[in-house]
N, C-alpha and C positions, 0 to 999 in steps of 0.2 A: 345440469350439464348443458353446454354449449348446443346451439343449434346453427351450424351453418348453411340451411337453408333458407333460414328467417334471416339471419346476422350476417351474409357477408352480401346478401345483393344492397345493404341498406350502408356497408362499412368496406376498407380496406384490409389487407392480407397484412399488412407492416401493424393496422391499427388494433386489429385484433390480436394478433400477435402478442402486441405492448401489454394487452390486457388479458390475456389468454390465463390461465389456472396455473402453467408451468411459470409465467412471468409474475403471476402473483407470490408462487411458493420460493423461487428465485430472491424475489425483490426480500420476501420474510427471513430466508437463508443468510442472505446477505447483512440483513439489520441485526442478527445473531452474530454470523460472524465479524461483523466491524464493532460490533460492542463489547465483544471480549478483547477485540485486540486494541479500544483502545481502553478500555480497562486495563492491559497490561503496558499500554504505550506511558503511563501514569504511575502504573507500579503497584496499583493494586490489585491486578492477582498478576501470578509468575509468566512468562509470556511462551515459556511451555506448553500452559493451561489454556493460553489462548489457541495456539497453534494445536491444538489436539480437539477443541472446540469447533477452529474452524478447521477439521477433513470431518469431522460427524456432520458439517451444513454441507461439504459437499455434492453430495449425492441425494437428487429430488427423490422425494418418497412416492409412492403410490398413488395419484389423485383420486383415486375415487374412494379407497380405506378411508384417507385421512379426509373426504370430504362426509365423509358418514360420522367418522368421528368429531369433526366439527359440528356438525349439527348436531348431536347429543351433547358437547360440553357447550356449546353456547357462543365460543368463539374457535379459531382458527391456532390463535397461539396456546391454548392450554394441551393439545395431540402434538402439537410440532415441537414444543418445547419437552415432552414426553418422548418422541421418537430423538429425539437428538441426544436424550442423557442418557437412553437406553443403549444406545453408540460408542457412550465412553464406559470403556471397560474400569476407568479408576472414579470408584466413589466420591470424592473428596473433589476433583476437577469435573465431575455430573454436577453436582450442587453448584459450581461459578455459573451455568446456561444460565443466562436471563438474568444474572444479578442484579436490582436494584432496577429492573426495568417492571411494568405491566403490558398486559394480554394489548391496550388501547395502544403502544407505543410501538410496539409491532406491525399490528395495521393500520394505523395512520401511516409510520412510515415507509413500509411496504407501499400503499396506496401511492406516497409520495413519489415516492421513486417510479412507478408505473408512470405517473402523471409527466412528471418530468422527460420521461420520454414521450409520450404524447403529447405535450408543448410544443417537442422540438418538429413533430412530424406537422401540428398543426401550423405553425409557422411557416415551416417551407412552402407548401402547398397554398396557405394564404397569400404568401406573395410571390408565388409561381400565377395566384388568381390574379391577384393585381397585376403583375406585370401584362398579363394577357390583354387585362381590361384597359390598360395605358396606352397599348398600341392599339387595342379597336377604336379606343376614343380619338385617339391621334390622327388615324385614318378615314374615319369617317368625320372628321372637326365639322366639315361644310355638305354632307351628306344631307338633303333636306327629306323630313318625313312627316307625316302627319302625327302631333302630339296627339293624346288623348286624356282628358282627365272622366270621371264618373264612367269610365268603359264606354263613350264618348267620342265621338271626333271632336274636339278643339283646334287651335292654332299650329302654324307649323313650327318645327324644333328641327335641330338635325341629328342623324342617330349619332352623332357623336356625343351631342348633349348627354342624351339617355346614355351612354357608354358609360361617361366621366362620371354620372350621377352614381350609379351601380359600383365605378372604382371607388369614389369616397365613401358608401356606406361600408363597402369593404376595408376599407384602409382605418375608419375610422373603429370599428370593431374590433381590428385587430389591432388595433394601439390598444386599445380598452382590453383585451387581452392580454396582450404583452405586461399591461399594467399589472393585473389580475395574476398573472404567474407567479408574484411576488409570496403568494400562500402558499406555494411548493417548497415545503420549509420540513428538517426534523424533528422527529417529537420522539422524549425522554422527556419524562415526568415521576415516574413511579406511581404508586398505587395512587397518591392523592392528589400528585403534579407538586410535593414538596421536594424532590429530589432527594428521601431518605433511603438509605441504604446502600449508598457508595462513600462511606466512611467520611464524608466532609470534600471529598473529591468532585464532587457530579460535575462541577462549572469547567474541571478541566479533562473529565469525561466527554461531555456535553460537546464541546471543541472538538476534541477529536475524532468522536466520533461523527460531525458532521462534518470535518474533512475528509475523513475515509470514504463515506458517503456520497460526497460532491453534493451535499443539501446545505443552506443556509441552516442556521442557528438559531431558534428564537430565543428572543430575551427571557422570555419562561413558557411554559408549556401550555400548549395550547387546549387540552382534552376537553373543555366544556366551551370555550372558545371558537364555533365554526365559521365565524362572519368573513374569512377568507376564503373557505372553502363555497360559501356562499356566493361569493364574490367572483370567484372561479368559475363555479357554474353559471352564474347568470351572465357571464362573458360570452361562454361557449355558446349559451342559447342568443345572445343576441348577435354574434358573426352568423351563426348557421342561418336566423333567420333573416341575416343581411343577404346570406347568399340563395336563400329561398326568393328573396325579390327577383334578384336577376334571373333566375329558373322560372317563376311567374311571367315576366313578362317577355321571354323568349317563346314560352310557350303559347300563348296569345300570337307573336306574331307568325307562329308557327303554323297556327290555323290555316285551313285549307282559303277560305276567304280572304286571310289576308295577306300568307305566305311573301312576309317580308325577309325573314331569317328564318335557318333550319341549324339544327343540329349537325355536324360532319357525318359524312357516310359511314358506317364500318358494318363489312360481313354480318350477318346474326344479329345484330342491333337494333332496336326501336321497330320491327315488322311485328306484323300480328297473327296469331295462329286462325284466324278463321278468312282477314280478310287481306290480300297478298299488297294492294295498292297504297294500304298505308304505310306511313312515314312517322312512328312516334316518337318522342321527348322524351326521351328515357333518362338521358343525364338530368333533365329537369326535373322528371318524376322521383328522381333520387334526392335533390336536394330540399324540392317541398316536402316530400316526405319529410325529411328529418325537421322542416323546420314546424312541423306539424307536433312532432312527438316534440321535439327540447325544449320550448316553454314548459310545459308539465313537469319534463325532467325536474327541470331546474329552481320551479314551485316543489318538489317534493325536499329538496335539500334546503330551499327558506324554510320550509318550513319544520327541519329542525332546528333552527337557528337556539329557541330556549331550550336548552339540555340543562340537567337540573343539578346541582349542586358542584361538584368537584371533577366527577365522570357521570355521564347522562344514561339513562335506560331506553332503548328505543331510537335514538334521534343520529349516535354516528355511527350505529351499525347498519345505517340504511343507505350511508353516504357511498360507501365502496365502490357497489353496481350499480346506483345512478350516476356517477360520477365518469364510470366508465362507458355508460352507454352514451353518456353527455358528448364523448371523448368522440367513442365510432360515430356518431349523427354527425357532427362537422368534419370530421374528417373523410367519410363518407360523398357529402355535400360538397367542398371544397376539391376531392379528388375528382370528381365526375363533373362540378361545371369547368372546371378550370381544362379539361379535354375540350368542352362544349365552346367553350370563348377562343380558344387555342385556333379550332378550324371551324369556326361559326361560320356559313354560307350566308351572306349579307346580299340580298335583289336589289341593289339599289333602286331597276327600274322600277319594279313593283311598287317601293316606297315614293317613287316620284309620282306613280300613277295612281295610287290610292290618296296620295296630297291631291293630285289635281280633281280627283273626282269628289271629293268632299268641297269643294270653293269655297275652300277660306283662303286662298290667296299664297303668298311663298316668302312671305316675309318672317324670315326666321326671326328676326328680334336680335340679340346680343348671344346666342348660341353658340358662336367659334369663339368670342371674346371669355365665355363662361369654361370652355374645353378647355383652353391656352391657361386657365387660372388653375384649373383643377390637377390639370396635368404638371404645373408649378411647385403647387401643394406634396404633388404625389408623384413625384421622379420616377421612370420607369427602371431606373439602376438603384435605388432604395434597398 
């Protein structure tokens, strides 16, 4: 069972949501229902049968029955496909549930469909970030501060620089994203991924029901195939811990010594229970975190990548929950700095006085010509 103690200071309300137990039993309802009907959109069962198929997925069952009874049979669809025939009072239209589908086609595209909606949230949000970080860079173009490289005082830069720098690892992670979405796909395979048992039908099955759906099609199934899902995660882990950099080094200038930039005020926020004078980094605290856990995430999904023969034991029943916690860590991360850049408190003087107290001079170098390129690159109306 869920713990929103642990999961929501670390995730969103929209994101959890997306991945919540009723959205998962939903997204499996739905793969039931769109596969009888387009089994009947084909002509192979009566569309009756379909429509009597789907009022038995109407109505979510029990989550906690049917999560006890998942865990004794092993998967999720051997109970659900059980409680749904159990629904149709005619024999003969119970035996069409799940025709010519397997338990693995269910939850992958259940999975998918969850996913799918978590794309969309992660997206926005991503370039709700970027926009924020195109106008801090815009604005601070000629801002002079002191660089630092090896935690360091080095030469001077302007925080515009540092803005633009923070926008393109963003911008560019979430192209690699965007790319990466492309394994939000549906899966119909049957037991072996030969498509037997839709009578010689399945390809025009297969169709329809990934239009009912709104999921791409694969050319053939994927069940031992995860190198997108792979691909998926390790996107996720590499936006989030793009947007762990800028959390990092907000926080650093956040320090009481160097108090270049702070976090926005809000009621309740960033104080601490013992000691009334501090000011903490809370949005940042949120997105290193995440970018702490989604590496690992996203190593435990490589490494299923070899699943062994046709359908794998072990490697894509593992995919689900890391994929969904892959899901809350960036969207998490992305919702909380993208407040953080939104009303970031930028000292300019501070940064000018900490340049001048290190004497290396005020010669930014090519700094605004470097903003003007990035900001080129990465249009704040994108």
């Amino acid at each position: 069972m869920s713990c929103l103690l642990r999961d929501r200071p670390a995730s969103t309300p929209e994101m959890l949501t997306a991945f919540s137990d009723e959205a998962l039993l939903r997204a499996a309802l739905t793969f039931e229902t769109m596969l009888a009907r387009a089994q009947a959109d084909v002509g192979l069962i009566p569309s009756d049968a379909a429509e009597t198929i789907a009022t038995a997925c109407a109505e979510l069952p029990d989550v906690v029955s049917l999560a006890e009874a998942a865990a004794h049979a092993g998967t999720l669809a051997i109970p659900l496909v059980a409680l749904i025939r159990e629904r149709i009072a005619d024999p003969e239209v119970a035996k069409l549930v799940h025709k010519g589908a397997t338990s693995q086609d269910l939850a992958d595209t259940a999975l998918m469909l969850q996913a799918k909606t978590g794309a969309a949230l992660v997206l926005r949000d991503a370039s709700r970030l970027a926009q924020a970080l195109a106008v801090l860079a815009q604005r601070h173009a000629a801002t002079p501060m002191l660089g630092r490289t090896l935690l360091q005082a080095a030469q001077p830069i302007t925080f515009g620089l540092k803005a633009a720098g923070w926008l393109q690892g963003v911008a560019s992670a979430l192209a690699r994203f965007e790319r990466e979405t492309g394994a939000i796909q549906m899966q119909l395979g049957g037991a072996t991924g030969s498509l037997a048992g839709l009578d010689g039908r399945a390809g025009d099955v297969a169709e329809r029901l990934a239009a009912r759906l709104g999921l791409p099609a694969p050319e053939t199934p994927w069940h031992a195939r995860r190198e997108g899902l792979a691909g998926l995660a390790s996107s996720l882990a590499i936006l989030t811990g793009a947007v762990g950099k800028i959390a990092g080094d907000i926080a650093l200038m956040a320090q009481t010594e160097v108090a270049e930039a702070f976090e926005p005020k809000v009621v309740g926020r960033g104080g601490s229970s013992t000691m009334a004078h501090k000011r903490n980094p809370t949005g940042c605290q949120v997105a290193l975190s995440a970018s702490i856990r989604a590496p690992h995430l996203a190593a435990t999904i490589l490494s299923a990548l070899p699943q062994q023969h046709e359908r794998g034991l072990g490697g894509w029943q593992v995919e689900g929950p890391v994929l969904a916690e892959l899901f809350e860590l960036a969207h998490g991360a992305l919702a909380a700095m993208a407040v953080v850049v939104e009303g970031l408190e930028v000292d300019a003087d501070r940064m000018a006085a900490n340049l001048a107290a290190a004497r290396v001079g005020i010669d930014t170098g090519e700094s605004e010509r470097l903003v003007a390129r990035a900001l080129n690159a990465h249009p704040k109306d994108r």
